[in-house]
C-alpha positions as CSV (number, residue, x, y, z in Angstrom):
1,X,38.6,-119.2,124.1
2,X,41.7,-117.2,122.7
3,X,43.4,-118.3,119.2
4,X,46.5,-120.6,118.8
5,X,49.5,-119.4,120.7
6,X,51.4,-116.4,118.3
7,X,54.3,-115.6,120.5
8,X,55.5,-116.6,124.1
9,X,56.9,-114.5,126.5
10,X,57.9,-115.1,130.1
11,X,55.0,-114.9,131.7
12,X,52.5,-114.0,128.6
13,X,51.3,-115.4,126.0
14,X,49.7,-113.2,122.7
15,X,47.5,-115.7,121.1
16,X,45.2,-115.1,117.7
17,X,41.7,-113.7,118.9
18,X,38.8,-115.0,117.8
19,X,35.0,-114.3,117.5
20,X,34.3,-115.9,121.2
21,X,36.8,-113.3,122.6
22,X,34.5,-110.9,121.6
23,X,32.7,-111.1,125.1
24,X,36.2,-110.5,127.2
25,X,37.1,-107.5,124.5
26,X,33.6,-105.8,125.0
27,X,33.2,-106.1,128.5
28,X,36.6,-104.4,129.2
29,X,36.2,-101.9,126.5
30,X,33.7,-100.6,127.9
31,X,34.9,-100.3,131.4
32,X,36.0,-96.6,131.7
33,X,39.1,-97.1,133.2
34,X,40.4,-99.0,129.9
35,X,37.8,-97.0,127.5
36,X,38.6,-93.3,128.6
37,X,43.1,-93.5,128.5
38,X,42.3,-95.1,125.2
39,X,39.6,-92.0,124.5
40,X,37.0,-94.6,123.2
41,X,33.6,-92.9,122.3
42,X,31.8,-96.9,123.2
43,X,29.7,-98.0,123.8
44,X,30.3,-101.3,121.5
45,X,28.4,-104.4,121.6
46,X,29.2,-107.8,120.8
47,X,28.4,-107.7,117.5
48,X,30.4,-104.6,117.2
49,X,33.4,-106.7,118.9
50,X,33.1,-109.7,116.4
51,X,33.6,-107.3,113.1
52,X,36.5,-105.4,115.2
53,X,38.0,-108.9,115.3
54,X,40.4,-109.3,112.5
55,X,39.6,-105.6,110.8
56,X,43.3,-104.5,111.3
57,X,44.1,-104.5,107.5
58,X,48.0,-105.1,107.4
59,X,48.7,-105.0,111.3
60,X,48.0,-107.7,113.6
61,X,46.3,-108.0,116.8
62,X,46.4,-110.4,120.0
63,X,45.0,-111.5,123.2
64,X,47.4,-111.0,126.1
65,X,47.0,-114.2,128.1
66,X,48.7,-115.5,131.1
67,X,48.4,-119.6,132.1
68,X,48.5,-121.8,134.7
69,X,49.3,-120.6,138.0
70,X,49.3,-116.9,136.8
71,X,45.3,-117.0,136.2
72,X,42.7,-115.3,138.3
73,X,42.1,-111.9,137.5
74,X,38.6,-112.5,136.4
75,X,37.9,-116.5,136.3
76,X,34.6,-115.4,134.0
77,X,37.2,-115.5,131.3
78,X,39.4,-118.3,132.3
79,X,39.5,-121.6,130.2
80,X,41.4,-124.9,130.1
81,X,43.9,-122.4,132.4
82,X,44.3,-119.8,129.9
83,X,43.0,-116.0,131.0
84,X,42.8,-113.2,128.7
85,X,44.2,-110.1,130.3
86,X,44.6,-107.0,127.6
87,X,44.8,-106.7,124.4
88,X,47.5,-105.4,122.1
89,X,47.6,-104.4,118.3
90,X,49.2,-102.6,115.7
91,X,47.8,-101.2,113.2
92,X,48.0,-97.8,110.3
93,X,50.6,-100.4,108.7
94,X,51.9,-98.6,105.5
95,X,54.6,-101.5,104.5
96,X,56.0,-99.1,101.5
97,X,57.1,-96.5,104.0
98,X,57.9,-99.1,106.6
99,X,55.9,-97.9,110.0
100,X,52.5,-98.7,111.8
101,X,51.4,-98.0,114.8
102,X,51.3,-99.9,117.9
103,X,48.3,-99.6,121.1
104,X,47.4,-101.6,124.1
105,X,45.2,-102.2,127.0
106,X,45.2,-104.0,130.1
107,X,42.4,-105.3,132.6
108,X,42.6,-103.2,135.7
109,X,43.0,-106.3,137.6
110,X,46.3,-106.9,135.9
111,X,47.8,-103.1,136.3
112,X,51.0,-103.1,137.5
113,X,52.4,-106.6,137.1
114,X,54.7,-105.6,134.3
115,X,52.4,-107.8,131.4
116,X,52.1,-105.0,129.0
117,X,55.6,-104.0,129.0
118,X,56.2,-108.0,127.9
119,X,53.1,-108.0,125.8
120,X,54.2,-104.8,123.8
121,X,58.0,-106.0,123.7
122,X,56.5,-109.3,121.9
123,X,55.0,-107.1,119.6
124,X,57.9,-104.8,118.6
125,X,59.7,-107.8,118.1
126,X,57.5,-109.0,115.9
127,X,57.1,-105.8,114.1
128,X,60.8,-105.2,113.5
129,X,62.2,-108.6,113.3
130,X,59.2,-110.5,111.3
131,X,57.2,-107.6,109.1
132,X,60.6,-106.1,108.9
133,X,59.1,-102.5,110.0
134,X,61.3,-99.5,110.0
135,X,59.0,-97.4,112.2
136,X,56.2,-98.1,115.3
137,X,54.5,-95.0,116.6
138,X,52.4,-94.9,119.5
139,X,50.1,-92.2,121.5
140,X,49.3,-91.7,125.3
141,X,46.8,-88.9,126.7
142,X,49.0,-86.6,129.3
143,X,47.1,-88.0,131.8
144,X,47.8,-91.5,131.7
145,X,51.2,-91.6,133.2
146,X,51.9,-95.3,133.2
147,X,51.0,-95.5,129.3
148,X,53.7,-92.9,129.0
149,X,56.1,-94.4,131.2
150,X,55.9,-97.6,129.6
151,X,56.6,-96.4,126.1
152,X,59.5,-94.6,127.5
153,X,60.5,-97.2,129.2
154,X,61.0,-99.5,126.2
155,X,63.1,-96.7,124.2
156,X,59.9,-94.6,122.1
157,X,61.0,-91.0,122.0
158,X,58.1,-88.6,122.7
159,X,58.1,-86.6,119.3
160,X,55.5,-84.1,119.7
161,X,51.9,-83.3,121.9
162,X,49.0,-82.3,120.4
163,X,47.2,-79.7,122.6
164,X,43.7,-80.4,123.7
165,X,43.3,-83.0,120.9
166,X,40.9,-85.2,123.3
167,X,37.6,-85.2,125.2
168,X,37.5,-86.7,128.0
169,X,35.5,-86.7,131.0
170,X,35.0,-83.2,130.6
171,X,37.9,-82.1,129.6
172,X,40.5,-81.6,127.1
173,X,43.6,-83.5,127.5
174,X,46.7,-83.2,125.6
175,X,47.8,-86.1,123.3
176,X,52.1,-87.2,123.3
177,X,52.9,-88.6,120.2
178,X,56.2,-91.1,120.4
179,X,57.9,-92.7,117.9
180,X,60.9,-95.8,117.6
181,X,63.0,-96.9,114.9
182,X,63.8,-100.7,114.5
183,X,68.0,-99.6,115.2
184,X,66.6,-98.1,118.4
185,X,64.5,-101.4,119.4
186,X,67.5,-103.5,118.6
187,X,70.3,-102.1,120.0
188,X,68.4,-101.8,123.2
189,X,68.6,-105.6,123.3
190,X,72.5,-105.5,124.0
């Protein structure tokens, strides 16, 4: 069962995880279509997942759950009416020079619903308002075109690409590095 509630969005929640979400995160880290965008090597097991839990020195990372009526994109996870859909964390926090790093991932099942846009937008807010973070930094793989749009579509500037910095599936994919500034994130909210 996912942690306390941390912050509330409009239709997701991002709650605490805890060592019995270590089921949910293993069985959709390994699924390839969440493992391979993300360019995990896997596979992990659960006790791999329960010493993941918590290890994000001076970041922070959260279920993305939905409740209630919203439920019932894989009831295996579903408890008192709260579903755990993705996951979202930052992470690389470095609080002298300000920045971290932020990265996400989303059951298949829940693709296209608009969640992670909320469920990342929770956690810049956080980042910036809260922790008081000057910098968030984010990567996508070239080929993961909705990863991309959605950082773009919440204001991170691509800054660079690494060329063939990934493996996967066979291939070498080139990595987009983005970057946003707190005065970016917050005069977006006008």
């Amino acid at each position: 069962m996912p942690g306390p509630i941390f912050e509330t969005g409009e239709r997701v929640t991002l709650r605490t995880t805890e060592d019995e979400d270590a089921e949910f995160l293993a069985t959709h880290s390994n699924d390839p279509r969440i493992r391979n965008p993300m360019t995990l090597v896997g596979p992990t097991n659960l006790d791999e997942q329960r010493e993941h839990i918590g290890s994000d020195g001076d970041g922070a990372q959260f279920l993305v759950c939905v409740e209630g009526d919203d439920t019932g994109y894989d009831e295996r996870f579903v408890e008192d009416g709260v579903e755990p859909i993705g996951f979202v964390m930052f992470f690389h926090v470095n609080e002298r020079a300000g920045n971290g790093e932020v990265a996400y991932w989303l059951s298949p099942a829940a693709h296209g619903e608009g969640y992670s846009t909320e469920a990342v937008s929770l956690v810049l807010d956080y980042a910036f308002g809260s922790r008081r973070l000057h910098r968030m930094e984010a990567r996508a793989l070239s080929t993961n075109e909705a990863s991309r749009g959605l950082l773009e579509s919440l204001g991170f500037r691509e800054e660079g690409v690494s060329r063939d910095a990934k493996f996967v599936r066979g291939e070498y994919v080139d990595v987009h590095d983005y970057g946003l500034l707190a005065d970016e994130w917050f005069d977006g909210d006008d």
